[in-house]
C-alpha positions in Angstrom: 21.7 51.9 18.5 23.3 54.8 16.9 23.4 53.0 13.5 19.9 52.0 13.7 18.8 55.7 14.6 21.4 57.0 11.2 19.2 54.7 9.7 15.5 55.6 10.3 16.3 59.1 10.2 17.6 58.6 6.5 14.5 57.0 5.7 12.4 59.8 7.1 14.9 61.9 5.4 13.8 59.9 1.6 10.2 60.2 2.8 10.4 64.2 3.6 12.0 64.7 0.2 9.2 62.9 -1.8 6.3 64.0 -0.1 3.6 65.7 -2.0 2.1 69.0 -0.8 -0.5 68.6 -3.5 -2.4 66.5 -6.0 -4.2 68.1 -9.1 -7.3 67.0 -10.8 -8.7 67.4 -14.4 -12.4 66.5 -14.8 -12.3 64.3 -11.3 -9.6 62.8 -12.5 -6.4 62.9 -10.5 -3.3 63.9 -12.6 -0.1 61.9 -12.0 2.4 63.7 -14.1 1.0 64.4 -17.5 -2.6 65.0 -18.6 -3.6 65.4 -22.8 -6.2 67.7 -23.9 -8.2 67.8 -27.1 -9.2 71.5 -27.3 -12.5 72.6 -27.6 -14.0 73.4 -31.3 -13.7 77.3 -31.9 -10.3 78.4 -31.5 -10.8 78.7 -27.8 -10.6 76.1 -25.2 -10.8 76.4 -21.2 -10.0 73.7 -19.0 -10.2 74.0 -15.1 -7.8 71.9 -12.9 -8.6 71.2 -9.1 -6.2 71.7 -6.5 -5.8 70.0 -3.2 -3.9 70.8 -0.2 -2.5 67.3 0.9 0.2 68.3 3.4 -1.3 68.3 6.3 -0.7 72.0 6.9 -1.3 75.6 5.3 0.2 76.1 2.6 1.2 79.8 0.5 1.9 79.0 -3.2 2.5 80.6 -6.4 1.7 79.4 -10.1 3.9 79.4 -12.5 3.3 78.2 -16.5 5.9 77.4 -18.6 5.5 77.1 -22.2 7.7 74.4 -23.4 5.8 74.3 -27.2 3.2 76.6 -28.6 1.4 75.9 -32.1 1.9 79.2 -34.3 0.2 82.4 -33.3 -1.5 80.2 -30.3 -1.5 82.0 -26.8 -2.0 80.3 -23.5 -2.9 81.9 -20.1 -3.9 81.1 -16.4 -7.1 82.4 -14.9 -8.3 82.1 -11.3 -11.5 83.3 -10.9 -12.5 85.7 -13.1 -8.8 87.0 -13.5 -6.8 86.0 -16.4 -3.0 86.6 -15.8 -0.4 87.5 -18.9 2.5 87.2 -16.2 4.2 83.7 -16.2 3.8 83.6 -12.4 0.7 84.2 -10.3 0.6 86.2 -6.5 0.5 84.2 -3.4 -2.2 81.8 -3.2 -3.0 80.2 0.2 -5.0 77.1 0.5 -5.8 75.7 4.0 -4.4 71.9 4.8 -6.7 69.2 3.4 -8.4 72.5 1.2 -9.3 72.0 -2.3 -9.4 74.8 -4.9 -12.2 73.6 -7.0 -12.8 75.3 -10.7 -11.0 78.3 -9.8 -7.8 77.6 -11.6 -7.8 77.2 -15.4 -6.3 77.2 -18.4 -7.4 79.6 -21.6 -6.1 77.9 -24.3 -6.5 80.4 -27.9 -5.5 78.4 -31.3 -5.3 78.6 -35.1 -5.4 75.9 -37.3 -2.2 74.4 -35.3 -3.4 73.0 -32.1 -0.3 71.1 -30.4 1.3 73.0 -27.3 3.1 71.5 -24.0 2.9 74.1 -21.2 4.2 72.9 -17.7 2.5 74.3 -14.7 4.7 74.7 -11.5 3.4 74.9 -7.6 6.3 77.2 -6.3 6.7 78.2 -2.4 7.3 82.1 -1.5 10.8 82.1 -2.5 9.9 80.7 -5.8 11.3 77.3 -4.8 9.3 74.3 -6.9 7.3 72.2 -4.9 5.3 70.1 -7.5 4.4 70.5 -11.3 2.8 68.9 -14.2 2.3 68.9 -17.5 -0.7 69.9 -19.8 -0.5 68.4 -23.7 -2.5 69.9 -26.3 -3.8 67.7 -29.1 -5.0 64.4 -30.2 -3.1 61.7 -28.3 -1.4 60.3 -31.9 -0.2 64.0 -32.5 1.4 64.4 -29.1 3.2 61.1 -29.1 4.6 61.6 -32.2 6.1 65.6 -31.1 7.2 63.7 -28.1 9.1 61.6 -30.3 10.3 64.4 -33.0 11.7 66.3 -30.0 13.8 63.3 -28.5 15.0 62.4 -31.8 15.8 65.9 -32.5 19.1 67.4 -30.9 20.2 71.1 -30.8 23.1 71.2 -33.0 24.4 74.0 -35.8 27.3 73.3 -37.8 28.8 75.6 -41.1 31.2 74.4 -43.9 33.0 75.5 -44.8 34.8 76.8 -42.4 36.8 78.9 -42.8 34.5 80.3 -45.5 35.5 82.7 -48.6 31.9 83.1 -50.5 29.5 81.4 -48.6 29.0 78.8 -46.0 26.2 76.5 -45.0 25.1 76.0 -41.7 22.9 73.1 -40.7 21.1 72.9 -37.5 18.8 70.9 -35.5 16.4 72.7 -33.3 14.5 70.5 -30.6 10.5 71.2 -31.0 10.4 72.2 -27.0 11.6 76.0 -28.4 9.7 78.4 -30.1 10.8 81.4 -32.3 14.0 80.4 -33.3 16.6 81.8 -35.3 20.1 81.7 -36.6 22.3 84.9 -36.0 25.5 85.9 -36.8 27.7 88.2 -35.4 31.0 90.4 -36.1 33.5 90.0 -33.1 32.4 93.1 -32.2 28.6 91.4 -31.4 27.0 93.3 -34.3 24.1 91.2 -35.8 25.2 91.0 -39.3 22.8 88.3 -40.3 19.2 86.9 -38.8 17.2 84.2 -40.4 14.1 82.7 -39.0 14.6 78.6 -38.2 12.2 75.9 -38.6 11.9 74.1 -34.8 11.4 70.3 -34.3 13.6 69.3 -37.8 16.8 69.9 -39.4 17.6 72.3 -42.1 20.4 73.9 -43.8 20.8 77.8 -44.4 23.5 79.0 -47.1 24.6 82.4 -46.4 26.8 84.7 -48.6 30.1 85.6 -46.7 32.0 87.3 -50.0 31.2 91.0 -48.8 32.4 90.0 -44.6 35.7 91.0 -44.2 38.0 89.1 -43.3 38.1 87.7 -39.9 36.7 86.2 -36.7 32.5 85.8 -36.1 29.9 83.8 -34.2 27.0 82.0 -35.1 24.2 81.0 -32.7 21.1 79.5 -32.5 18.0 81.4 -30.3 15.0 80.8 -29.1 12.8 83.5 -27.8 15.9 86.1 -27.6 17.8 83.7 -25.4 20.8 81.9 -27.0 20.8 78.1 -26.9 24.2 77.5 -28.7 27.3 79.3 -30.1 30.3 78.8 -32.1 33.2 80.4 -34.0 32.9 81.2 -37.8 36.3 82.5 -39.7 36.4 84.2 -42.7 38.9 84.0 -45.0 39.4 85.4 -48.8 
């Protein structure tokens, strides 16, 4: 008897863990994990998601948007109401068990001529804790399918030879399309920036860089994304 009670309350235990608190509609359509958008003609394009309480209880949330790929000089923010929010992370929201928040929480969606952008929106609890998400594409369905493709193909990597260097060296990298303002620095062991160049994300490319005026010794190079670094490694030089 024991046993069997281990038992059931593991199950319960698996069914606790993947209950939903919520499920999230775009234009009455429920939303599983992924939903693709073809923006609006304009530059602009607003799109309103439905949220419903399925928990069977109250429930306090936050929302948070994370911007996993944004076309060039696009911006993306998340209005409730009349509200638009810059933060990446909303105040408290309550909505009452079996509730649905109807075409109060959207999406403003602001383009150039690039229109592809991933941005995952998270359901967090009051300690910031995730409790669901999912995630909003940006583009004709062809367009998406092949970034999705670009960015498992692509792997963060950055390599220089020579190295050691004397003149020069040339580093080539590969930078996943999921990051967005990327660059390759490097650094004196001191952590001086002694060189910054702009990198192309979703591809691979190669940067020469003249190393005959470095004196001689140990540096890093790195490769960052949004002022956060993604990968480091040692450079010598050598004359």
């Amino acid at each position: 008897m024991k046993n069997i009670g281990l038992f059931l309350a593991a199950i319960l235990g698996i069914f606790a863990v993947n209950a939903q608190t919520f499920k999230f509609y775009y234009q009455d359509e429920e939303i599983k994990e992924s939903v693709n958008i073809v923006p609006q003609e304009g530059g602009m394009s607003t799109d309103f998601f439905d949220i419903e309480n399925i928990s069977g209880k109250d429930v306090t949330f936050k929302v948070q948007i994370v911007k996993k790929l944004l076309a060039e000089g696009a911006t993306i923010s998340m209005c409730f109401g009349d509200q638009c929010l810059t933060d990446t992370i909303s105040q408290k929201q309550t909505l009452e068990a079996g509730g649905k928040m109807e075409h109060h929480f959207d999406l403003q969606y602001i383009y150039g001529k690039e229109i592809i952008s991933t941005v995952v929106v998270n359901m967090l609890d009051e300690n910031d804790a995730l409790l669901q998400s999912f995630t909003v594409n940006y583009g004709k369905d062809n367009d998406i399918n092949c970034v999705a493709q670009n960015e498992k193909s692509v792997q963060l990597s950055a390599v220089a030879q020579p190295n050691p260097a004397a003149n020069f060296t040339t580093f080539t990298y590969s930078v996943p399309a999921k990051y967005t303002k990327a660059n390759l620095v490097v650094r004196n062991a001191l952590g001086s920036v002694v060189n910054k160049t702009p990198v192309k994300v979703g591809s691979t490319g190669k940067i020469t860089m003249n190393t005959s005026e470095l004196a001689n010794g140990v540096y890093f190079y790195s490769i960052t994304s949004d002022g956060v670094t993604l990968v480091t490694k040692k450079l010598i030089i050598k004359h």
